[in-house]
Phi, psi and omega in degrees: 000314167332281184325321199265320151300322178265358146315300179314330194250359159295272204314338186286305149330303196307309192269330183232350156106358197241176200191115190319091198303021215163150188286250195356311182284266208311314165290333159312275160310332164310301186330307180340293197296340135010241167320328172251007158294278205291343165291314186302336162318341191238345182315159189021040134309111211302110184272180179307322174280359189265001173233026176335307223257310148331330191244329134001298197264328164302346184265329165290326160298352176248338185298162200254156204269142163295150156273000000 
């Protein structure tokens, strides 16, 4: 987790020239590695669109019926 904040805040210098004016802004940025653990978690995983034909038959199946 060190590692991965003060890279982030390396790169942050780097693209913008500032340094994490604050323990909130650094913990913000802690925050990251989270969110991108959990993005990665789910990579290549069958997404909604990789099933046109699934999502098709929800929708004929939710159309409301003539009476």
């Amino acid at each position: 987790m060190d590692d991965f904040l003060s890279r982030t805040e390396a790169m942050i210098a780097a693209w913008h020239g500032i340094a994490a004016p604050n323990e909130p802004a650094r913990r913000m940025a802690a925050d990251l590695a989270s969110t991108i653990a959990a993005f990665e978690a789910v990579r290549d995983l069958p997404r909604f669109e990789d099933e046109p034909s699934s999502f098709e038959a929800a929708l004929i199946e939710t159309m409301e019926q003539p009476q």
